[in-house]
N, C-alpha and C positions, 0 to 999 in steps of 0.2 A: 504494500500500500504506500509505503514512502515514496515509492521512484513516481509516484502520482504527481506529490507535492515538488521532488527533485524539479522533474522535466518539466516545470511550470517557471522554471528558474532560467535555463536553458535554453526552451526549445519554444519554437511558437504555436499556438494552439493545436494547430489543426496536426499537431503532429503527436499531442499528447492527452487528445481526448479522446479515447475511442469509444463509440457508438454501445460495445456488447462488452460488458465485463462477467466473465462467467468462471469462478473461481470453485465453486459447489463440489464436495465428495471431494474434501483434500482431509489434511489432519489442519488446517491453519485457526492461531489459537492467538489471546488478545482480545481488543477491542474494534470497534468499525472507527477508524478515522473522520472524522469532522470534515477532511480535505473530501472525503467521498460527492459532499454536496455540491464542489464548485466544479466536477466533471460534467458536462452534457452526456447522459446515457441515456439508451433507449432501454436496457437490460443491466440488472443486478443482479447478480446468480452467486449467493455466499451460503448455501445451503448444504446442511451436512457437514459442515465443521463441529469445529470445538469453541468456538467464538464468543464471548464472556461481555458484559460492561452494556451498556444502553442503547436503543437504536436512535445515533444521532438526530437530530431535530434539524440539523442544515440541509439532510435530505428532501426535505419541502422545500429549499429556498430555489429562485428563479433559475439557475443555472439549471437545474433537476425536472427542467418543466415539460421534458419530452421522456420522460421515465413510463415506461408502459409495463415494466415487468418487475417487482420488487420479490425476491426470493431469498427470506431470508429464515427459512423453518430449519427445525433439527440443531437449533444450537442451544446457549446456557444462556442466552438474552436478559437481562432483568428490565425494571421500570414499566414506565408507560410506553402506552401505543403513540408515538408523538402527532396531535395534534394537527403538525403541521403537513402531513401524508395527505391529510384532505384538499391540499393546493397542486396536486399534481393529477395525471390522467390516467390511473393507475389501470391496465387491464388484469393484472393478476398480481395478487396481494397474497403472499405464501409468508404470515410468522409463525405457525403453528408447530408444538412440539417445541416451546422454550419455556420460560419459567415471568412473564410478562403479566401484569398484576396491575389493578387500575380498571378502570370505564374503557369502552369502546368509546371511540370521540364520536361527536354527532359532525365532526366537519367531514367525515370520511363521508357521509352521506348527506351533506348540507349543499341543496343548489346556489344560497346565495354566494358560498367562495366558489363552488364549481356547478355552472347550471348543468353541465351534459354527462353528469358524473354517472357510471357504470362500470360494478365490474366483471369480468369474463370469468372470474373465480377468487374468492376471498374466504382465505384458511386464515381462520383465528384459533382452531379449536387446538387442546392439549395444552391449553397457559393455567393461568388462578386468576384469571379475569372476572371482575365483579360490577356489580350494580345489575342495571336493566338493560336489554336490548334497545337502542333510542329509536323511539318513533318516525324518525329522519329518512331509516331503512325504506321505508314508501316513497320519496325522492328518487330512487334508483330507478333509473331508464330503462336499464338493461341488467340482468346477472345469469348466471347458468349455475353455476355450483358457488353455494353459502354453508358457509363449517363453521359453525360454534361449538363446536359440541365438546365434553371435558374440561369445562369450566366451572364456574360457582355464582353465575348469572342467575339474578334474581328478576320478582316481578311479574308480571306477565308478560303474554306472547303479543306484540301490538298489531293492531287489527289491519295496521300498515303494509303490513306483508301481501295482506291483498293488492294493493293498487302498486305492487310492482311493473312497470312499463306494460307494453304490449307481449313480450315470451315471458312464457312460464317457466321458471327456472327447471333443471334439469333435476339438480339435489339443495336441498337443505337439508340442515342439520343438527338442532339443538337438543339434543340427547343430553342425559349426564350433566345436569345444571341444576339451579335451585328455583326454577319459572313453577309457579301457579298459577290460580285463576281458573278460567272454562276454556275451553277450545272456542278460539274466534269463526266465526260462522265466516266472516270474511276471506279465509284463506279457501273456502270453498270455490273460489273464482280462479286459484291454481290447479285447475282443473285437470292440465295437461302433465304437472308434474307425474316423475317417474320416480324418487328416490324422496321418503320425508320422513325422517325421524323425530320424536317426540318423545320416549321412552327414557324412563327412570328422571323423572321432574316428579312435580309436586299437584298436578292437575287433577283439579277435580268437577264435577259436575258431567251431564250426561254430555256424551257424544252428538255432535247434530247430523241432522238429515246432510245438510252439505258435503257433507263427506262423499257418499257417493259418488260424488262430482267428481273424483278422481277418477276420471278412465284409463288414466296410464300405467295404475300403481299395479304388478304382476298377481 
C-alpha cells in the first residue's frame, strides 16, 4: 500500500492510479491506508486477508467517486460502517465476515446525498451490527442480493422493503438477528423473489395471506 502514497511523489497520475486494485486471498495483514481514498478506483478487492484496524472514512471522499466494487469481507475489521460509503456509486458492497459493530448508516440508502443509489449486492451479514434496519432501505432503485443476516439487528422489518425499485430482488436475508414485530404484509409485493430468509428472529403474530404472492420461492 505504501508505493500508493510513494508514486504520488514521483510519478504523474495517470501512471499511479490504476482503475482495479485486486489484492483479495493473500495473507496481507495491518491496517487499510487513509492514502487508499485519494486513488481513483473503479474496484477494491482486499478480501480474505488478515487485515485489522477500521475501514477508513476517506474512502467516501471525491477522489473515490467512480468506486463500483468495495470488497472488503473475511477480515478482522473493527468500528463502524463509515458513513461516508453513502457518497459513492457502490455496485457491490462485500464487508461481511468481520467483527464491524454500530448502525447500518441510513446515507448508504439516502437519495438526498445519492438520488440513483442501488446496489447489485450488499453483504453486511457475519459482523455485531446493531440497532434497526433504516427505513431509507425503500430508497433503493435497484438490488439483487441483500445479507444481513448474523447480526444482533433489532426492531422491526420496515414495511420499506416493499417499494424496493421496479426488480425484485433475487435474495435477502435477515436471519439470525434480534427483529420482531409481525411480518409486513408489504413485502408481499416481492413477489418474484427467489431466496428470503427470516428464520431464528423474534416475530410474532400470524402469517399473512400475502405470502402466497411468492411464486418464485421452490
Amino acid at each position: 500500500f505504501s508505493l500508493i502514497a510513494e508514486a504520488q511523489n514521483y510519478y504523474p497520475p495517470e501512471f499511479y492510479e490504476p482503475r482495479y486494485l485486486r489484492l483479495a486471498f493473500n495473507k496481507l495483514s495491518g491496517t487499510i491506508p487513509t492514502e487508499v481514498g485519494t486513488v481513483v478506483l473503479a474496484e477494491l478487492e482486499l478480501q480474505n486477508n488478515t487485515l485489522v484496524g477500521t475501514i477508513p472514512t476517506q474512502i467516501g471522499d471525491s477522489s473515490s467517486s467512480t468506486l463500483a466494487e468495495l470488497r472488503l469481507s473475511n477480515n478482522q475489521l473493527i468500528g463502524n460502517i463509515p458513513s461516508e460509503l453513502g457518497f459513492l456509486h457502490i455496485l457491490r458492497l462485500n464487508l461481511n465476515d468481520n467483527q464491524l459493530e454500530g448502525t447500518i448508516p441510513t446515507e448508504l440508502f439516502d437519495t438526498g446525498t445519492n438520488p440513483n443509489q442501488f446496489f447489485y449486492e450488499i453483504y453486511l451479514n457475519n459482523n455485531s451490527l446493531t440497532g434497526p434496519i433504516p427505513s431509507e432501505i425503500g430508497n433503493l432503485q435497484w438490488t439483487n442480493e441483500l445479507d444481513f443476516s448474523h447480526n444482533f439487528l433489532s426492531g422491526e422489518i420496515p414495511t420499506q422493503f416493499g417499494m424496493i425499485g421496479d426488480h425484485t430482488p433475487y435474495l435477502i436475508d435477515l436471519s439470525n438477528n434480534d427483529l420482531d414485530g409481525t411480518f409486513p404484509t408489504e413485502l408481499g409485493r416481492l413477489k418474484d423473489i427467489v431466496e428470503f430468509y427470516i428464520n431464528n428472529n423474534n416475530l410474532g403474530g400470524s402469517l399473512p395471506s400475502e405470502f402466497g404472492q411468492f411464486s418464485q420461492i421452490p
